[in-house]
C-alpha positions in Angstrom: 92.4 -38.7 -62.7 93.2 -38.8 -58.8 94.7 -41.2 -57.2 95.5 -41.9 -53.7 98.6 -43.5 -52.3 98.8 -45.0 -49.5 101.4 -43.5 -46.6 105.2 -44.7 -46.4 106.7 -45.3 -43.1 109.1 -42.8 -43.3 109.6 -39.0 -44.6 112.5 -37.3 -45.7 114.6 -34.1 -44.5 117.9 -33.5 -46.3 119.9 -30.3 -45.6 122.8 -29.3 -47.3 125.8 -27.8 -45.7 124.7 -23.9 -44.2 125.9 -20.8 -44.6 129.1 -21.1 -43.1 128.9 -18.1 -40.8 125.5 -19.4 -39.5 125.6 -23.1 -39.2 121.8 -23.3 -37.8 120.4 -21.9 -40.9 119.6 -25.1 -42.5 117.7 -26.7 -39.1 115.9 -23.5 -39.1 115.0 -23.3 -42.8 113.5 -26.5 -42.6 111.5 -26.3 -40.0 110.1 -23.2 -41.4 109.4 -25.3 -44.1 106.7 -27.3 -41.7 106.7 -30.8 -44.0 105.1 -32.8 -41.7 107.3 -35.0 -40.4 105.0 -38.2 -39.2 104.0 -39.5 -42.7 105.7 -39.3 -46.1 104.6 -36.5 -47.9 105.6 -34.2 -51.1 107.5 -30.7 -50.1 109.9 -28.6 -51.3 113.5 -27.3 -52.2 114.7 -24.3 -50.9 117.7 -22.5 -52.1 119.0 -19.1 -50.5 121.7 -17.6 -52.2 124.5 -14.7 -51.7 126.2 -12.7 -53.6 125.6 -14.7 -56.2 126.7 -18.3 -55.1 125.1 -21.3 -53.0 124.1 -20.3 -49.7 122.0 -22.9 -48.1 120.3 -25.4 -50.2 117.5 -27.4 -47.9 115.3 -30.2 -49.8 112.3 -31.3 -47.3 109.9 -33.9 -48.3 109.5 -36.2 -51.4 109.5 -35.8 -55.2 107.6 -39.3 -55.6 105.8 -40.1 -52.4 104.8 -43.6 -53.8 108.5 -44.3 -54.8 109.9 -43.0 -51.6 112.4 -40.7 -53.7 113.0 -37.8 -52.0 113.5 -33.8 -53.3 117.0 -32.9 -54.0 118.4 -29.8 -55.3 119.1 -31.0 -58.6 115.0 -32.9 -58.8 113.4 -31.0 -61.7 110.0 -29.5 -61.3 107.7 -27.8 -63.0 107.9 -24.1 -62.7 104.6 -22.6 -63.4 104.3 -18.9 -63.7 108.2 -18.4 -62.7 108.7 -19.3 -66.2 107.4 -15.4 -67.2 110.6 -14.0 -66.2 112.6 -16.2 -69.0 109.9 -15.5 -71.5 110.4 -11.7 -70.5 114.1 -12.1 -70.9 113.9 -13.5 -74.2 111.6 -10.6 -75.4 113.6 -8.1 -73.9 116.9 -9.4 -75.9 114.9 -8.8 -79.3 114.6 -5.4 -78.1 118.1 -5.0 -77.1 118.3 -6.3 -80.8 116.3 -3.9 -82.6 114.1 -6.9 -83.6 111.1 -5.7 -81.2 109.7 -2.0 -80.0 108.3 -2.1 -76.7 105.5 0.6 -77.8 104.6 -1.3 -80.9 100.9 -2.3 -81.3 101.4 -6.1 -81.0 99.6 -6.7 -84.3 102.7 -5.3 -85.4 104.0 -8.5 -85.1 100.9 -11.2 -84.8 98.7 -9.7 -87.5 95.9 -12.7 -87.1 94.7 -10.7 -84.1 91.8 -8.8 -84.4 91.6 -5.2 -84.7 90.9 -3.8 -80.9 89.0 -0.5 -80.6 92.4 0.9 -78.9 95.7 -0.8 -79.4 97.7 -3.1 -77.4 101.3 -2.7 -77.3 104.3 -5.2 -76.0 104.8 -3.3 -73.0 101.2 -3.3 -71.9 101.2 -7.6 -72.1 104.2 -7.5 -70.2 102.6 -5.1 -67.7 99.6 -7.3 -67.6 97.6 -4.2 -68.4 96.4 -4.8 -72.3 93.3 -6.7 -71.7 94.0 -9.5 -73.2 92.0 -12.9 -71.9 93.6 -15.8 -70.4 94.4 -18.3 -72.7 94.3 -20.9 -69.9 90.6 -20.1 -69.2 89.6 -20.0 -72.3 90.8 -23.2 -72.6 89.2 -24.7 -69.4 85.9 -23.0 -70.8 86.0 -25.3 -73.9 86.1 -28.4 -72.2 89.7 -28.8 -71.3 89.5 -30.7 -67.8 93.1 -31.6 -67.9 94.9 -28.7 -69.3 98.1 -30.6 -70.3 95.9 -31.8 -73.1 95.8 -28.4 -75.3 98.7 -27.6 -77.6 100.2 -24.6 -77.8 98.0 -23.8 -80.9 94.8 -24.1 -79.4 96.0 -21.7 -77.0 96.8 -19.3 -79.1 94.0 -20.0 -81.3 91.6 -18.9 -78.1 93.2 -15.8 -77.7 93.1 -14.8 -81.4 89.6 -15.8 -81.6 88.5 -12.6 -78.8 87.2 -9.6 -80.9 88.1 -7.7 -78.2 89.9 -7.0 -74.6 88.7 -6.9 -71.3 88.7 -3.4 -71.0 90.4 -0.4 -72.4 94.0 -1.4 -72.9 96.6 0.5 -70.0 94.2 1.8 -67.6 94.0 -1.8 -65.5 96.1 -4.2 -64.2 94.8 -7.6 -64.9 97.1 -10.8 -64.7 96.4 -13.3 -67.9 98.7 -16.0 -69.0 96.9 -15.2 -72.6 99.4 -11.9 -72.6 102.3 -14.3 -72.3 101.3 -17.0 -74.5 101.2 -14.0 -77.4 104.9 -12.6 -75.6 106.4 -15.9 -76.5 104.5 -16.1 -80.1 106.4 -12.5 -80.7 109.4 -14.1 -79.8 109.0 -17.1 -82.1 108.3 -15.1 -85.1 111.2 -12.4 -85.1 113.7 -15.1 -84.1 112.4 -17.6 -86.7 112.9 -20.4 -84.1 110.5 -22.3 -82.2 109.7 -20.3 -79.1 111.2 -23.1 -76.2 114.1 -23.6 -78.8 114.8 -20.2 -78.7 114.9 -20.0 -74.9 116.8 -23.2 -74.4 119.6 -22.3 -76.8 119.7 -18.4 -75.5 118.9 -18.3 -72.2 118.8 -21.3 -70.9 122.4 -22.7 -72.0 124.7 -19.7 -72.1 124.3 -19.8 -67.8 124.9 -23.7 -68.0 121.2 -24.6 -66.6 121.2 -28.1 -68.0 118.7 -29.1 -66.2 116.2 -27.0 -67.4 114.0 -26.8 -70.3 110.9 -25.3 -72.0 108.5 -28.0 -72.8 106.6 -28.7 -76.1 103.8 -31.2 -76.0 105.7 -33.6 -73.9 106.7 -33.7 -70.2 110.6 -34.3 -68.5 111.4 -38.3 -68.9 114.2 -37.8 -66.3 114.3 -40.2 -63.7 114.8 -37.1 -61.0 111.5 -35.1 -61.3 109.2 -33.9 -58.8 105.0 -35.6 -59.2 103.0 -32.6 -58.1 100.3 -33.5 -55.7 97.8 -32.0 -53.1 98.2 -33.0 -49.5 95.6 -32.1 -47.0 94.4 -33.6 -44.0 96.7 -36.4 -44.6 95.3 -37.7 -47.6 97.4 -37.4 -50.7 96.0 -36.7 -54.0 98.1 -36.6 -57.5 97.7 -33.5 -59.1 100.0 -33.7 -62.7 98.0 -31.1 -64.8 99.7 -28.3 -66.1 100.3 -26.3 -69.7 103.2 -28.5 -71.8 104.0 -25.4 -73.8 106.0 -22.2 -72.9 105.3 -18.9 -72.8 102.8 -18.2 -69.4 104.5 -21.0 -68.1 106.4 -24.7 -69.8 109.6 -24.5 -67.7 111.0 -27.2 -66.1 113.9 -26.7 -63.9 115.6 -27.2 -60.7 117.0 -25.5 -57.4 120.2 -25.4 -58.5 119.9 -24.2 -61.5 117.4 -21.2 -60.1 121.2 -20.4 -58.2 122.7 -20.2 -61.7 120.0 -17.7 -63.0 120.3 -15.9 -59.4 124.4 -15.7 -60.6 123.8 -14.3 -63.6 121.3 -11.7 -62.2 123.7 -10.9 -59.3 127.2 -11.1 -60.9 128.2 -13.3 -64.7 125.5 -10.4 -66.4 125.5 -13.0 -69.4 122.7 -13.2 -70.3 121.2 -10.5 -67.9 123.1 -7.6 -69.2 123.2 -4.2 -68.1 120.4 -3.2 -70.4 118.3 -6.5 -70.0 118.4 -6.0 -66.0 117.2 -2.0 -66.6 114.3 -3.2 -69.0 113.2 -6.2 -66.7 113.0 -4.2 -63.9 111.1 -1.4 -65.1 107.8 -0.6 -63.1 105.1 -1.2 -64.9 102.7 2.2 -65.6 99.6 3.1 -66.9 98.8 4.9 -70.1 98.1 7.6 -68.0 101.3 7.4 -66.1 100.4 6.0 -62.5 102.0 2.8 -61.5 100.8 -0.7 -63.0 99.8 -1.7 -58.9 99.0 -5.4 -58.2 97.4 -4.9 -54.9 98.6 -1.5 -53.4 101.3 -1.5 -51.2 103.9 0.4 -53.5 104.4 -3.1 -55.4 104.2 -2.8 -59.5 104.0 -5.4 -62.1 107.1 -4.5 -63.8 108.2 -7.3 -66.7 107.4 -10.9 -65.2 108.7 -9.3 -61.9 106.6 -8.1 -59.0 109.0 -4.9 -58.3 108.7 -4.2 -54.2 110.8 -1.9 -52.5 113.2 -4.5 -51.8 112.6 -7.4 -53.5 111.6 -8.3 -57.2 110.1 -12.0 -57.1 107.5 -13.9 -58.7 105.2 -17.0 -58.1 104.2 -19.8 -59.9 101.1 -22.3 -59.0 100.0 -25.4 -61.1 98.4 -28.7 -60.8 100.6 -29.9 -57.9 103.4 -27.2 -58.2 103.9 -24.0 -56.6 106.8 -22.1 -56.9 108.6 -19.1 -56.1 112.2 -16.9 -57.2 112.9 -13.7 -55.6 115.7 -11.1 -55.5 116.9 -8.6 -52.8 119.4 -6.4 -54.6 120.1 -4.4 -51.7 121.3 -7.2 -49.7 122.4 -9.4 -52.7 120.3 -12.5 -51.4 118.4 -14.2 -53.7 116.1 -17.5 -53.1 114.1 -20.3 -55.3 111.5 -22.5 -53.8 110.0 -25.4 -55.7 107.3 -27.4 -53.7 105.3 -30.3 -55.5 102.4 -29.6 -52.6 99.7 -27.9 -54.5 98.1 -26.8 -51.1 100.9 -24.7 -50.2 101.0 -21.1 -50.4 104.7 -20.0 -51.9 104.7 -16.3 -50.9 104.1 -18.1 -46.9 106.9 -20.3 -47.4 109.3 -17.8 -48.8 108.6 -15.2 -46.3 108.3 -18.1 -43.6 112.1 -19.5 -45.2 113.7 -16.1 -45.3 112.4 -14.9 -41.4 114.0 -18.3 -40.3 117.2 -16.6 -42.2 117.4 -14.9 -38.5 118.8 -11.4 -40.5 115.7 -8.7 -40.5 115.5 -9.3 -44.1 111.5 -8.0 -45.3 109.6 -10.5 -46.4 109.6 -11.7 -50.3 106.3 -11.1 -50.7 106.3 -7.6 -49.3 105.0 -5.2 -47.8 107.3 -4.0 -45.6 104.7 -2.9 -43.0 102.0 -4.5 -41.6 98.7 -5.0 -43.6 96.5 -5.2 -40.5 96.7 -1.1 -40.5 93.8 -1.2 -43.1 91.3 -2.9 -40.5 88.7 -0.3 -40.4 85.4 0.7 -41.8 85.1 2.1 -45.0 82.3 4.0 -47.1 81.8 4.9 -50.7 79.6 7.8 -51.9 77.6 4.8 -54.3 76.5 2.7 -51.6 74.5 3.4 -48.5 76.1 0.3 -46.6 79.5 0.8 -45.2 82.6 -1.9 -45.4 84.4 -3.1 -42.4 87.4 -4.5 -43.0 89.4 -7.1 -41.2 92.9 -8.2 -42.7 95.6 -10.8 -41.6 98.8 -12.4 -43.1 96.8 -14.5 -45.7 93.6 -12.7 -46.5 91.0 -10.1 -45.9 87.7 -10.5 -44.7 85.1 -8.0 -44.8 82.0 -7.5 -42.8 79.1 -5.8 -44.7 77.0 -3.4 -42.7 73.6 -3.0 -44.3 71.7 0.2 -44.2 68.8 -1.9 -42.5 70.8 -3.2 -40.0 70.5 -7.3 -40.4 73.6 -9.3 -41.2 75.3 -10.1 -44.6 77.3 -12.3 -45.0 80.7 -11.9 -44.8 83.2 -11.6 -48.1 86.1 -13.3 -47.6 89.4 -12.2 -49.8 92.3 -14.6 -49.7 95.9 -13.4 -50.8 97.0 -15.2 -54.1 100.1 -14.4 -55.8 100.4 -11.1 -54.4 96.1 -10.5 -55.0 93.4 -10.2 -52.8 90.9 -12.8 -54.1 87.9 -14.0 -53.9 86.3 -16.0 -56.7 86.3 -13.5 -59.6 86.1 -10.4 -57.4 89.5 -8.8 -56.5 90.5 -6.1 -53.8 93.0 -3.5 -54.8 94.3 -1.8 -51.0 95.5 1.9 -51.6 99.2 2.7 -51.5 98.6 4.6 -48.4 96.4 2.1 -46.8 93.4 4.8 -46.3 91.1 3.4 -49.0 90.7 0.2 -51.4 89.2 -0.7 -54.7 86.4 -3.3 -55.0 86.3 -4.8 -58.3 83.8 -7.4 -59.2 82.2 -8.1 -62.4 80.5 -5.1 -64.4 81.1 -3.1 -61.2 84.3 -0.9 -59.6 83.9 1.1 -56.4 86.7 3.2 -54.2 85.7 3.1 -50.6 87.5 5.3 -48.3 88.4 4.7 -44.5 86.0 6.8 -41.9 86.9 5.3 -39.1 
């Protein structure tokens, strides 16, 4: 159900001490942030870290607008698709284990799935390459309005009931939650533990993230926890729906404790040993070899990592929530972003967050030259009309010219997660910026640049 709130009379902005070689960095931060300032509304923590410890920690907005309780660093939220890297991590120890092959058909493992024409292995769901359907949407398809109603078993019930994948296992990149869901369902049955037991106990705790949890049919009951909401226009709509089960998503967590997994990824190596950091940041591939690309630009989908020439990050977006943990190796910064504003876009605030870092860092979100080189128009040997395309920082419009000359109307692609968008169509850009894939439904064309 929505409900609107009416406005409180004042909004809050709390920055933690900077950096101390850079004192401004916290004003800056949140102003890049841009929570209006005029009316209470929800907004996000920010935490930029270095060399694995707390950098600047900037909290703008509120976790309960209605309360008047504002975000701090330690204000859980709920993570939404950041949670894949922790479901990777807790595969990838039962490989380090000997527990779980990476080339392994999956039925290996999960025998109630059907038998595919060609197999799916456990590196092709981490890849996002298998096929497999999005548990989610299957859900939403049965009925599911709110989707913190379905268990965890009627998730995976909907994947198990699919005689077959979305196309030919390893020769497409496709992003499904459903992949995930079966990752974590892998991870449950060689462990012999429940799946968010499993990751509280072993990944969770050993890096002293008390804060955070993986969920199981029931949401946080702490007092400090972020309400997700959408606010637009200023009007202010709840917005509390989101998977309470693990695998594609179910973590809850907070800022700070994002700077204890950014520790352990930059220095303790606890939990993200040598060999866990080589298998989580493995590009993902093809069957045929090529690089698993999520939208051109040189950027794979390695394991629950976006791997970019600079950074490795990932997003999350749910109900209310969107989210966002990155990691520059090179320059040993790392940064977590939890907003409670579902009308936010967390690849724009992370690159807006880390540009206000003054430092010439790229942004998160890659890539690290502009995307406006591909305006241009474009033909295909399949079609008579040709393609003009127009792109900015937060989508891609293109401007069909039809062989009889009268307009069309525009397609319009907007960036999401690192994906040009737009309904169930999706634009893939060439690495080298001088062609793109069109893929919509029952249909894939290449179009190269002619002008």
């Amino acid at each position: 159900m929505v409900r609107r709130f009416a406005l409180l009379p004042s909004l809050a902005l709390v920055a933690a001490p900077a950096h101390a070689d850079d004192p401004g960095a916290a004003e800056r931060i949140k102003a890049a942030l841009a929570v209006p300032a005029a009316t209470p509304q929800p907004g996000c923590g920010v935490g930029i870290f270095r060399n694995g410890k707390p950098a600047e920690r900037v909290n703008a907005g509120f976790a309960d607008v209605e309360g008047g309780r504002p975000i701090r660093s330690d204000t859980q939220f709920y993570a939404a698709s950041v949670s894949k890297q922790f479901t990777a991590v807790a595969l990838m120890q039962q490989v380090v284990a000997g527990k779980v092959r990476l080339e392994d058909d999956i039925r290996t493992y999960i025998p109630e799935l059907p038998q595919y024409a060609h197999p799916v292995t456990v590196q092709m769901l981490l890849n996002m390459t298998g096929g497999v359907r999005d548990s989610l949407a299957l859900l939403g398809l049965e009925g599911y309005g709110d989707i913190s109603e379905p268990s965890r078993a009627s998730g995976l019930a909907e994947v198990y009931r699919q005689p077959d994948t979305k196309f030919e296992p390893g020769t497409r990149y496709d992003y499904t939650n459903g992949g995930y869901l079966l990752l974590s369902e892998i991870v449950e049955r060689v462990t012999r533990m429940p799946f968010e037991a499993y990751v509280n106990a072993n990944v969770l705790k050993p890096l002293g993230m008390r804060r955070s949890f993986v969920m199981l049919g029931s949401r946080t009951t702490d007092p400090n926890f972020a309400k997700g909401y959408v606010a637009r226009g200023g009007t202010i709509a709840s917005s509390n729906d989101y998977p309470l089960f693990g695998g594609s998503g179910g973590l809850i967590t907070t800022v700070d404790d994002l700077g204890k997994w950014n520790y352990d990824i930059d220095t303790g190596h606890k939990v993200w040993t040598a060999e866990i950091t080589r298998l989580m940041t493995m590009p993902g591939k093809f069957k045929n070899g090529a690089p698993a690309l999520r939208g051109g630009w040189g950027i794979t989908y390695g394991n629950a990592l976006l791997i970019g020439p600079h950074w490795f990050h990932h997003t999350g977006a749910a109900g209310g929530f969107k989210t966002l943990f990155g990691y520059n190796a090179g320059k040993r910064i790392g940064i977590a972003l939890l907003c409670n504003n579902g009308d936010y876009d967390p690849n724009e605030k992370a690159d807006a967050v880390i540009a206000a870092l003054a430092e010439g860092l790229p942004p998160v979100s890659e890539p690290d030259y502009p995307v406006e080189t591909i305006d241009g128009r474009y033909k295909t040997p399949n079609l008579n009309a040709t393609y003009v395309l127009a792109a900015s920082s937060d989508g891609i419009t293109i401007r069909i010219e039809r062989p009889d000359g009268r307009p069309a109307e525009p397609m319009v692609f907007k960036r999401v997660q690192g994906q040009y968008r737009a309904g169930a169509n999706q634009l893939m850009i060439d690495d080298d910026g001088k062609g793109f894939t069109l893929d919509i439904p029952r249909v894939s064309l290449h179009f190269d640049k002619v002008q």
